[in-house]
Backbone as JSON Lines, residues from 0, in Angstrom:
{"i":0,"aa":"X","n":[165.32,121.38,72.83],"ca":[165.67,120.55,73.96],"c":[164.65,120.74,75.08]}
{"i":1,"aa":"X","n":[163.92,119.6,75.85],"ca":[163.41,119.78,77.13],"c":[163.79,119.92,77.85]}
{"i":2,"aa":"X","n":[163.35,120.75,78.87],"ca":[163.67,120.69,80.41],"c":[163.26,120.14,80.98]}
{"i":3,"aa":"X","n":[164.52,119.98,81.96],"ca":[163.57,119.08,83.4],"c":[163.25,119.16,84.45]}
{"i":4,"aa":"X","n":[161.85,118.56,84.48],"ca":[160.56,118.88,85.81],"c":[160.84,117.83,86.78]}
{"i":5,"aa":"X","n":[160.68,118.26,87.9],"ca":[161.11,117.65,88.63],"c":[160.18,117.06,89.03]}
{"i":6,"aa":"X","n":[159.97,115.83,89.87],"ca":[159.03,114.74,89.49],"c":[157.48,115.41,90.47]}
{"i":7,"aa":"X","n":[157.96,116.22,91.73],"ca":[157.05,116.56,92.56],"c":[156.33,117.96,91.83]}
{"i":8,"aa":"X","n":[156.85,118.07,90.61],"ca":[156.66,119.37,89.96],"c":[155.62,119.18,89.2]}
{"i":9,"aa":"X","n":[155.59,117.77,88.7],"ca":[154.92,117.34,87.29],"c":[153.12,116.96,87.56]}
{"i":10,"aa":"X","n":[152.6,116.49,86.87],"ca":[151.01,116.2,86.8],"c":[151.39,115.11,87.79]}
{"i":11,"aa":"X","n":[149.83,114.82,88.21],"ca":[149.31,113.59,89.19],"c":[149.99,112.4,87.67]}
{"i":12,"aa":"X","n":[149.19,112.35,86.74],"ca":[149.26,111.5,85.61],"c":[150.89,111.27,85.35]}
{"i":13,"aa":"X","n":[151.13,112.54,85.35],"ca":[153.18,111.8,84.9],"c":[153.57,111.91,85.98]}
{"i":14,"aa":"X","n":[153.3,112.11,87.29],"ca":[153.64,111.24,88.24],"c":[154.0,109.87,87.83]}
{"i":15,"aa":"X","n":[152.24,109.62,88.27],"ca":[151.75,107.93,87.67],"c":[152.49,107.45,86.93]}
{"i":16,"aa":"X","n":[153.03,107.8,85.55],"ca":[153.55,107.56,84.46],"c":[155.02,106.95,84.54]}
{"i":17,"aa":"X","n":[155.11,107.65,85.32],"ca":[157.15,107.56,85.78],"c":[157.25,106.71,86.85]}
{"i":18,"aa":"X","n":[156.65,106.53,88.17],"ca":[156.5,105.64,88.95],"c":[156.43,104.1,88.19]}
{"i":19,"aa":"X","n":[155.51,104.21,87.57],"ca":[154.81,102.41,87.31],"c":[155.97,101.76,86.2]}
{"i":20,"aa":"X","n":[156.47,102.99,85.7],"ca":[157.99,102.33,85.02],"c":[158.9,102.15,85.69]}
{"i":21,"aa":"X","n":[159.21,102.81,87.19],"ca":[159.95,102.37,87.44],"c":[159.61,100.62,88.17]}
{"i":22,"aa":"X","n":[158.52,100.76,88.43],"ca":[158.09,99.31,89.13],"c":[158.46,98.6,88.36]}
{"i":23,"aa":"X","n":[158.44,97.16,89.43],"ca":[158.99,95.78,88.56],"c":[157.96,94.85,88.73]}
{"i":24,"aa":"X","n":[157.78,93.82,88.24],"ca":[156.91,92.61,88.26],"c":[157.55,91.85,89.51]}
{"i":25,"aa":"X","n":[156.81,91.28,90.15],"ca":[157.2,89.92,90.94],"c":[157.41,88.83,90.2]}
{"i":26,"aa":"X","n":[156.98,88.65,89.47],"ca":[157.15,87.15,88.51],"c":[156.33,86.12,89.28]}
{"i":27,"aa":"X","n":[156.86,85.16,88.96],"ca":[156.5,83.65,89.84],"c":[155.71,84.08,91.39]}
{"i":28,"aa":"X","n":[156.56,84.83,92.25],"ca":[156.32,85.21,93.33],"c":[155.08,85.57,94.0]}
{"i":29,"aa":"X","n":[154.18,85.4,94.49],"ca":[152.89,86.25,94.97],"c":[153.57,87.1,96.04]}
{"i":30,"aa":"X","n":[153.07,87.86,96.37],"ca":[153.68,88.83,97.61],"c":[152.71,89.19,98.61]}
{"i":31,"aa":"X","n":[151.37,88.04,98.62],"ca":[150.85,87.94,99.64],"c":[151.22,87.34,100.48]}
{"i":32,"aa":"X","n":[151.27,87.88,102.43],"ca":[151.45,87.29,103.14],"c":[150.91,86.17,103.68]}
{"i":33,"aa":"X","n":[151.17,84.99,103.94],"ca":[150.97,83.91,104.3],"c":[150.95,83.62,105.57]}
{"i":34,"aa":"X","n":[150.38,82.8,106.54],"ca":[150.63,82.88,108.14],"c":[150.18,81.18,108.32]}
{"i":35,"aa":"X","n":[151.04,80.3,109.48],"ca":[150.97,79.48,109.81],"c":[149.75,79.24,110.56]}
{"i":36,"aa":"X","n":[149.17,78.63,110.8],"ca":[148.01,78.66,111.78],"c":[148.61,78.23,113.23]}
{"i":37,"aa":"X","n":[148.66,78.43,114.17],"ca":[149.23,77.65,115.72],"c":[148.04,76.53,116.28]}
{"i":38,"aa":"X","n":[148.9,75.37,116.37],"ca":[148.37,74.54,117.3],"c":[147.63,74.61,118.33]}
{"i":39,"aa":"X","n":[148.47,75.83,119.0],"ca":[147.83,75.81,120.62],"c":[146.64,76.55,120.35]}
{"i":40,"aa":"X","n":[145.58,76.93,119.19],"ca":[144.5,77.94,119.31],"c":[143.91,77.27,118.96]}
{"i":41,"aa":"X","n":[142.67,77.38,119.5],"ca":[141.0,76.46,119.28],"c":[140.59,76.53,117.39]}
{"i":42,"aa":"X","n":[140.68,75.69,117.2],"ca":[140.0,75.66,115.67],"c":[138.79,75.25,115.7]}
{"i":43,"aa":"X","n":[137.9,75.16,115.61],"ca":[136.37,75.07,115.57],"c":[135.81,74.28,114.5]}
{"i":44,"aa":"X","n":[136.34,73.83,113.37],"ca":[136.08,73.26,112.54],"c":[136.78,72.19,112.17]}
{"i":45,"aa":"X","n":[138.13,71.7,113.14],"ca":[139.03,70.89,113.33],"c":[138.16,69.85,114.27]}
{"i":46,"aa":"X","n":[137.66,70.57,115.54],"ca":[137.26,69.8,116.69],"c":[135.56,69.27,115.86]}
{"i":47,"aa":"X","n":[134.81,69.59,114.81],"ca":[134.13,69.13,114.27],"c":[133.99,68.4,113.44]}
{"i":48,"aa":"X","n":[135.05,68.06,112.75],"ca":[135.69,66.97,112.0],"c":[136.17,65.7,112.5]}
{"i":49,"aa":"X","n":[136.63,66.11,114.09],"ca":[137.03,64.8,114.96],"c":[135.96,64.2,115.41]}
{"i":50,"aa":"X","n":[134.31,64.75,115.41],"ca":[133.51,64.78,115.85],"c":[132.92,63.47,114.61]}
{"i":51,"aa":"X","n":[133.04,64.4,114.14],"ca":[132.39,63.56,112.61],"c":[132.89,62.28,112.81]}
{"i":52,"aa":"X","n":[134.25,61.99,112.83],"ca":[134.94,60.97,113.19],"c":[134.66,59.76,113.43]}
{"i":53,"aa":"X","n":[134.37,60.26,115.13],"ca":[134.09,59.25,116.22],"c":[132.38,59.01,115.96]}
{"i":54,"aa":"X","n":[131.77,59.79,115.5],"ca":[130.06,59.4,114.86],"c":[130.36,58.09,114.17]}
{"i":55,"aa":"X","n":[131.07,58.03,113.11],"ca":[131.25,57.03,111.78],"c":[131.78,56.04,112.94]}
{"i":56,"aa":"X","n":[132.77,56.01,113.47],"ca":[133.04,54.99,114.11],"c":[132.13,54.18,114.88]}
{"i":57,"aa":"X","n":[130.86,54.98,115.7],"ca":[130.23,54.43,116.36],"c":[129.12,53.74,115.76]}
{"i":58,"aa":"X","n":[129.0,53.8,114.61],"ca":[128.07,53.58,114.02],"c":[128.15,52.5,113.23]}
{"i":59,"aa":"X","n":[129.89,52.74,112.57],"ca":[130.0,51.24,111.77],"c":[131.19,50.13,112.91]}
{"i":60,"aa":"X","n":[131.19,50.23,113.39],"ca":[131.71,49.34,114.47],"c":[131.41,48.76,115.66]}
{"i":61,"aa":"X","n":[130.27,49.68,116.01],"ca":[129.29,48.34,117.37],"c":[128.35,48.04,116.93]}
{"i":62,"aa":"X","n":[127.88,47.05,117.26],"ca":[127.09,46.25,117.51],"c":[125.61,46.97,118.02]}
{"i":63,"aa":"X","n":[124.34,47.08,117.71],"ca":[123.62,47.09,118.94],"c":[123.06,46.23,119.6]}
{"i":64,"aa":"X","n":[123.13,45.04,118.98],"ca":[122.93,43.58,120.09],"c":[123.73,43.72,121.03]}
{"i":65,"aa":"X","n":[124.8,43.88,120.95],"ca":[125.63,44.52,122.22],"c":[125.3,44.89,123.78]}
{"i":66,"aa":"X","n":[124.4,46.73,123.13],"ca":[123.79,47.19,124.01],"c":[122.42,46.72,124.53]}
{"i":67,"aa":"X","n":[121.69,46.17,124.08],"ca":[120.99,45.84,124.51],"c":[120.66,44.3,125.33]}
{"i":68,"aa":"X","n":[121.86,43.69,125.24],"ca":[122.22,42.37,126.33],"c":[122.24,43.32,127.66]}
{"i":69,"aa":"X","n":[122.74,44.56,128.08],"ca":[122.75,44.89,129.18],"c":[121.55,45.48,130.06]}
């Protein structure tokens, strides 16, 4: 019959050994944290995209006969 070692008693390795059995899988789940981004903070690559935007617009929607009547 064995005796029993008590877990702080035992090797680093059956430490290890006994721990990771007791672990469980997440499954489906990731258990990385996720974070909303907030509105109210400057995005920098948002305000360059609006940028982009208003370029295309100016470009396919006036005229330059336009500007140059004035």
């Amino acid at each position: 019959m064995k005796k029993y070692v008590t877990i702080d008693k035992r090797s680093k390795k059956a430490q290890k050994e006994y721990y990771s059995k007791l672990r469980g899988t997440w499954g489906e789940l990731n258990p990385v944290t996720r974070s909303v981004p907030s509105g109210k903070t400057y995005n920098r690559n948002k305000d360059k995209q609006k940028n982009r935007k208003i370029g295309r617009e100016f470009r396919d929607g006036f005229d330059v006969d336009f500007i140059c009547y004035y």
